[in-house]
C-alpha positions in Angstrom: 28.0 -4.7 11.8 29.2 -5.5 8.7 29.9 -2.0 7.2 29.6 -0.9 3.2 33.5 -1.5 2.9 32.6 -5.2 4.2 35.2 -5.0 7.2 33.1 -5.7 10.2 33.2 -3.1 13.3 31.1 -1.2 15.0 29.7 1.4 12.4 28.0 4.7 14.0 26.6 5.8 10.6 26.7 9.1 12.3 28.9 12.4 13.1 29.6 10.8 16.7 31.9 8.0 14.2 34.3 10.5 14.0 37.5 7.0 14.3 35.6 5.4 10.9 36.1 9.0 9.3 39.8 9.4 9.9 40.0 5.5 8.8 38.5 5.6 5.4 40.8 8.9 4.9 43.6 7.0 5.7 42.6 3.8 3.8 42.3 6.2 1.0 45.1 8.2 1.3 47.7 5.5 2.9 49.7 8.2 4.7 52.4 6.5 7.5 51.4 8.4 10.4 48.1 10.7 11.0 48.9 13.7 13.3 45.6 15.0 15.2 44.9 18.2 16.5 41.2 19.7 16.9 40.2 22.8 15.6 38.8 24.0 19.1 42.5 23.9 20.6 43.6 27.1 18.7 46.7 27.4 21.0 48.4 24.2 19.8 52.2 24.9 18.6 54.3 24.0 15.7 56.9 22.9 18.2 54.7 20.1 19.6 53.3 19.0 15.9 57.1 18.2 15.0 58.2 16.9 18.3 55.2 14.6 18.6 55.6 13.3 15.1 59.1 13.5 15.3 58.8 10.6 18.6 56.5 8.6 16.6 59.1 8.7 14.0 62.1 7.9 16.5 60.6 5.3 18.8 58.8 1.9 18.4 55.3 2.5 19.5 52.3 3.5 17.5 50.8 6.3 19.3 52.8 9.8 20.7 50.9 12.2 22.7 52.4 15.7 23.7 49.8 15.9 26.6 50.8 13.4 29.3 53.8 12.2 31.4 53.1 9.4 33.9 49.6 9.3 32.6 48.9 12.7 34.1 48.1 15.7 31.9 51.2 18.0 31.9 49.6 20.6 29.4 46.6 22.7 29.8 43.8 20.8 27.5 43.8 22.5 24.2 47.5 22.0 23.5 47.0 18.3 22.3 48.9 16.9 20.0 48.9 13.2 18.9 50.4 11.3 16.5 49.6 7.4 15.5 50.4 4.8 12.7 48.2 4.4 9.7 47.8 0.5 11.6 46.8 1.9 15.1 44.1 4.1 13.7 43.1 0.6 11.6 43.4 -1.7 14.3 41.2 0.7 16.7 38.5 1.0 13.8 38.1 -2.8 14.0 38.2 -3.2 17.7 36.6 -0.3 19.0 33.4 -0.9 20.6 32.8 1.9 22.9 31.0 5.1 21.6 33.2 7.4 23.6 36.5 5.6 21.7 34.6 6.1 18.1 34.1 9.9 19.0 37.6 10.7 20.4 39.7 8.5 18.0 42.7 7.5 20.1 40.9 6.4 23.7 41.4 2.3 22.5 45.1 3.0 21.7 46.3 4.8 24.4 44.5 1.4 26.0 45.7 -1.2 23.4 48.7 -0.4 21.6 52.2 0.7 22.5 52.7 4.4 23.1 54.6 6.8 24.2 53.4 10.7 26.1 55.6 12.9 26.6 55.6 16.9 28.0 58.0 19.6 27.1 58.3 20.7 30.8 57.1 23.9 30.1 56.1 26.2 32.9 52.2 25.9 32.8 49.4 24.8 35.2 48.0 21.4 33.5 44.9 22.4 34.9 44.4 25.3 32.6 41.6 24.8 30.0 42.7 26.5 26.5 39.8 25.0 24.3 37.2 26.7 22.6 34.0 24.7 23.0 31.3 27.6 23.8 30.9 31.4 23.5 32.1 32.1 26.5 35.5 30.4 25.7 35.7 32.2 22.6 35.1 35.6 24.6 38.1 34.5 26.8 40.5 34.6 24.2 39.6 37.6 23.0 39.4 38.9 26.3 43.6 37.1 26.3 44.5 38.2 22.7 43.8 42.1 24.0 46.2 41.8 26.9 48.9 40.1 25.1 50.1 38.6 21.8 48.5 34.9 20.5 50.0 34.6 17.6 51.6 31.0 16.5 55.4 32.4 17.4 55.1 33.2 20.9 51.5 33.2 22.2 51.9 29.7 24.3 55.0 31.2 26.1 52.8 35.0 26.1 49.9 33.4 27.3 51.5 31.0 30.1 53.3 34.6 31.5 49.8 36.3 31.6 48.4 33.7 33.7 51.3 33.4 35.8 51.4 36.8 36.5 47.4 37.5 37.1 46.1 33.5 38.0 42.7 35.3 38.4 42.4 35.6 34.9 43.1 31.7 34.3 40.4 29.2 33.1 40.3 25.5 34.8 39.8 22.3 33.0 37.3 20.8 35.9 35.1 23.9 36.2 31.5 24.4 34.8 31.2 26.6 32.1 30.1 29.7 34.9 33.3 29.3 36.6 35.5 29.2 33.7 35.0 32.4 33.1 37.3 35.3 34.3 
């Protein structure tokens, strides 16, 4: 489709087009590099905002995710960070087809462009889930803030010592909403 800016690409025309929102942002606003993190990963560190950036910065690819080594997750999901170039994010809003790569925003790089994942090597179970998608994953981490500290200093490292010292109360990525719960 030929879309109201007159570039053709596949044009959603709905919330679901979520790649064509953070494109005309960064048409607009020309920055060099769009860092992403969701608003349901309320764990995510400073630390892993500026190293992510700081490898997109450093190496010559066009997309850095903090989430993945060997194109396994080494994170629990909900610590994802990502960082691309203002011409990935273009160059997937032309080419992406797929629905599931207009909703996400980065599935076509991590297929089509040169990129880089990396993991801090921190101590945690990449099968954790740490997202906050429903009311019972909000009543988690309350349930977690009560028994230890969350804030933005230390509450990754807090968290992570929780779990490793009572791995009932942990949550898993692959597990229906039910068994999620502690």
């Amino acid at each position: 489709a030929e879309c109201a800016d007159g570039v053709e690409r596949v044009c959603l025309g709905d919330e679901n087009d979520v790649l064509s929102r953070y494109a005309r942002f960064a048409e607009r606003e020309a920055p060099d590099a769009i860092v992403r993190v969701t608003a349901d990963c309320p764990m995510v560190s400073t630390t892993d905002i500026v190293l992510t950036t700081g490898m997109l910065a450093l190496n010559d690819v066009s997309y850095v995710s903090n989430c993945y080594a060997a194109n396994e997750r080494a994170v629990p999901d909900g610590l994802d960070v990502e960082a691309f170039t203002r011409e990935a994010l273009a160059l997937a809003d032309v080419h992406a087809r797929d629905p599931i790569d207009r909703e996400h925003v980065t599935p076509w790089m991590r297929r089509e462009v040169p990129w880089l994942c990396f993991a801090r090597g921190q101590s945690m179970d990449p099968n954790w889930r740490w997202t906050v998608d429903t009311e019972a994953d909000l009543a988690w981490f309350r349930q977690m803030a009560e028994l230890t500290d969350l804030s933005p200093a230390c509450g990754t490292d807090n968290l992570t010592a929780l779990l490793r010292a009572r791995p009932e109360l942990a949550r898993f990525a692959d597990a229906t909403p039910e068994e999620a719960r502690p």
